[in-house]
VEXKE-677315 format. One record per residue (C-alpha): residue in three letters; x, y, z; residue number from 1. Coordinates in steps of 0.1 Angstrom, whole numbers. Example, Ala and Ser with C-alpha at 12.3 -4.5 7.8 and 13.67 -1.06 7.14 Angstrom:
VEXKE-677315
residuo,px,py,pz,num
ALA,123,-45,78,1
SER,137,-11,71,2
end
This chain:
VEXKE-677315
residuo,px,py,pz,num
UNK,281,37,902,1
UNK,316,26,896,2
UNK,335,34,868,3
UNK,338,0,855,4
UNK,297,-1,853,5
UNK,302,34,832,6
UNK,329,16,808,7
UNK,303,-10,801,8
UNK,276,14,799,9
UNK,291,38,774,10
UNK,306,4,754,11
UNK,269,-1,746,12
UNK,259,32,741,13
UNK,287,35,718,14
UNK,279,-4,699,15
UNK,245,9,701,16
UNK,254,44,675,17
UNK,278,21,656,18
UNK,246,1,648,19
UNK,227,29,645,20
UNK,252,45,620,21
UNK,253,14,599,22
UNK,215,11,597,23
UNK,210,45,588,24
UNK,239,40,563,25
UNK,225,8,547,26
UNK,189,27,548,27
UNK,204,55,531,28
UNK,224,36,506,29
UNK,187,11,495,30
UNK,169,48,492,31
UNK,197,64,471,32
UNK,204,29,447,33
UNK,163,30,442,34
UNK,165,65,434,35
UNK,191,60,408,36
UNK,177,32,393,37
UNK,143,53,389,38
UNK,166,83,374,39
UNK,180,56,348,40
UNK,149,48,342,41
UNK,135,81,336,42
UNK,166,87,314,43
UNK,157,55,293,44
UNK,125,67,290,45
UNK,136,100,277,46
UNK,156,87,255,47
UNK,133,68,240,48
UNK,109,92,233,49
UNK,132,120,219,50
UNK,138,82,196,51
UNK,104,78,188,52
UNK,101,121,184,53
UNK,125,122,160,54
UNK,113,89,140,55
UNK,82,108,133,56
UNK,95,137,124,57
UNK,114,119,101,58
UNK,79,94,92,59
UNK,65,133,87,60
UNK,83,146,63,61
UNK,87,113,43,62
UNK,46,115,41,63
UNK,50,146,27,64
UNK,79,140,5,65
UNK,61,112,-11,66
UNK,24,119,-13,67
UNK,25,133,-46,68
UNK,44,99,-56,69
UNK,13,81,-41,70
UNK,-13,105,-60,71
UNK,8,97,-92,72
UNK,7,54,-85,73
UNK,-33,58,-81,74
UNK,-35,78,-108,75
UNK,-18,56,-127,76
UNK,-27,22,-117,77
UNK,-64,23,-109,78
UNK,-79,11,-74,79
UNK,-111,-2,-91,80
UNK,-125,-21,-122,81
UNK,-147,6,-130,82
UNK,-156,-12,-164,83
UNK,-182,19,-179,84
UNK,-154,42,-173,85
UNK,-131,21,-191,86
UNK,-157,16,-222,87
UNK,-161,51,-220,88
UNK,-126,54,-220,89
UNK,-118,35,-253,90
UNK,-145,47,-269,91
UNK,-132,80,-267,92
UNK,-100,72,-274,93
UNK,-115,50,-308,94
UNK,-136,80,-318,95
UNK,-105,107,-316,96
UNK,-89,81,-340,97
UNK,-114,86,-365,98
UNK,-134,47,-357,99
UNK,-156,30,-336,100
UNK,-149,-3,-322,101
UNK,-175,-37,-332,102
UNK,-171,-48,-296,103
UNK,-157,-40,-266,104
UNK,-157,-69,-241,105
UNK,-148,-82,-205,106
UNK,-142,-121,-188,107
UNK,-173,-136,-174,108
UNK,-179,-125,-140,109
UNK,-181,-150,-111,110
UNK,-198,-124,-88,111
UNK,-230,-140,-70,112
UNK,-223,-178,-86,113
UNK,-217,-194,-53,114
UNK,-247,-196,-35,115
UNK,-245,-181,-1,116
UNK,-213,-162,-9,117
UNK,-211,-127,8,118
UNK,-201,-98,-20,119
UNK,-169,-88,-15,120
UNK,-162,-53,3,121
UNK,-157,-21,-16,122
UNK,-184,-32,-39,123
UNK,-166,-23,-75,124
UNK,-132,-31,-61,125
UNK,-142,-70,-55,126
UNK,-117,-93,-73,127
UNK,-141,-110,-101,128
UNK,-128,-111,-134,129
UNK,-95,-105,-121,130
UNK,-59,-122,-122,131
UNK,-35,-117,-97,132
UNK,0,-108,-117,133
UNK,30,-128,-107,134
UNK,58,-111,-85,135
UNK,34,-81,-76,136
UNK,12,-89,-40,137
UNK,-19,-67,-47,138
UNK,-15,-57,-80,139
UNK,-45,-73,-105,140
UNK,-48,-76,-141,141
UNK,-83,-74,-161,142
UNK,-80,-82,-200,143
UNK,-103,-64,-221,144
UNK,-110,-75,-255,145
UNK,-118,-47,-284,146
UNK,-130,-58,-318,147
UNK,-136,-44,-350,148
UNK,-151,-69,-372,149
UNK,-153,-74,-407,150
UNK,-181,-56,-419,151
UNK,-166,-20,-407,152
UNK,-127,-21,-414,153
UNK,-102,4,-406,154
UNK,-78,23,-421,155
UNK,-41,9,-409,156
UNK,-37,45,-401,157
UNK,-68,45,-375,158
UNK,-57,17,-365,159
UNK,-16,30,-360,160
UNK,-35,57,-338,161
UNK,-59,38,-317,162
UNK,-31,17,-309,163
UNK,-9,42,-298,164
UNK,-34,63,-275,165
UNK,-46,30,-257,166
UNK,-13,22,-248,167
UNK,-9,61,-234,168
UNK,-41,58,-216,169
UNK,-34,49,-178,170
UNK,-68,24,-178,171
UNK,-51,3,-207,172
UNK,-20,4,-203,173
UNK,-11,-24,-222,174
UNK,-18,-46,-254,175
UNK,-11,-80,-247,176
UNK,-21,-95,-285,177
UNK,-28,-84,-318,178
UNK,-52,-102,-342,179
UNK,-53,-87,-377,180
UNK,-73,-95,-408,181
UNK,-67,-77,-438,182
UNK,-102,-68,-455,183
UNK,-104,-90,-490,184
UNK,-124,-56,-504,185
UNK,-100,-35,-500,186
UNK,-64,-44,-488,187
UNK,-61,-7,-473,188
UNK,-85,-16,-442,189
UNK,-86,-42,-422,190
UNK,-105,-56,-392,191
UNK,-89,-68,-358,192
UNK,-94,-81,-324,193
UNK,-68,-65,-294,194
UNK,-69,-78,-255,195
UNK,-51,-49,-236,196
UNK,-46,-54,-204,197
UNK,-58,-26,-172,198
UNK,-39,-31,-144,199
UNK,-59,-26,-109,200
UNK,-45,-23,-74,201
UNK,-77,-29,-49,202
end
């Protein structure tokens, strides 16, 4: 073998490992760029969940913060119409004022008037009789309508009284309108008709 023959031969050989080397190179170069793009995926991923780890921390805490803020609300905005605990309520609150109300009355119900209508879910928390109020998604209003009639007057005092403890009572929270009429017996005593208003969040 003459040495020109080797020269070629050990050009090759050499073009061969330069090839080789670059292969290897590139092979090693796609291998490493795949494994950093899963590491900065796995770092993403990390991060996001320390995210997410800390937002409920944070989601925790507020629960706890303001759960007695949400046992207030219901206590004081009812989540049902509950209308014999309300009668009860304002009979109770008549009697400690020394009367008894004539009358204590609610709207017509519409529950069951359209044939074939399914009853609304949660039973006593179905929306009958109620009226949405303006500006406040979720958050109903039932009028209830207390009389005293003519033939039993009140003292204005009693009256004074009931007044005040049905607008401290969270059930009634508010008298919407007043209808007096002074007794022609005795000008001390009087009869009336009130609509106070229970707010209800179903």
């Amino acid at each position: 073998m003459n040495s020109k023959r080797v020269s070629y031969i050990m050009i090759g050989a050499l073009a061969a490992l330069v090839l080789a080397i670059i292969g290897g190179a590139y092979a090693a170069s796609t291998v490493l760029q795949k494994q950093a793009d899963t590491l900065n995926a796995l770092k993403l991923k990390h991060e996001v969940l320390e995210e997410e780890k800390v937002g409920l921390a944070k989601a925790k805490k507020d629960v706890e913060k303001y759960s007695s803020l949400e046992r207030i609300a219901k206590t004081i905005v009812p989540q049902d119409k509950d209308q014999a605990e309300t009668v009860r309520e304002i009979v109770k609150l008549a009697s400690d004022s020394g009367m008894r109300p004539s009358s204590i009355t609610f709207p017509a119900s519409t529950l069951g008037s359209t044939p074939g209508a399914k009853p609304t879910a949660g039973g006593a928390s179905n929306l009958t009789q109620l009226t949405p109020v303006s500006g406040n998604p979720g958050l109903y209003l039932l009028p209830i309508t207390i009389s005293q009639d003519a033939s039993a007057p009140v003292s204005y005092s009693q009256f004074i009284n009931f007044l005040s403890r049905l607008e401290q009572n969270r059930r009634t929270a508010q008298v919407s309108s007043i209808v007096l009429q002074p007794s022609p017996q005795n000008r001390n005593t009087l009869s009336f008709t009130l609509t106070v208003d229970k707010y209800i969040k179903p």
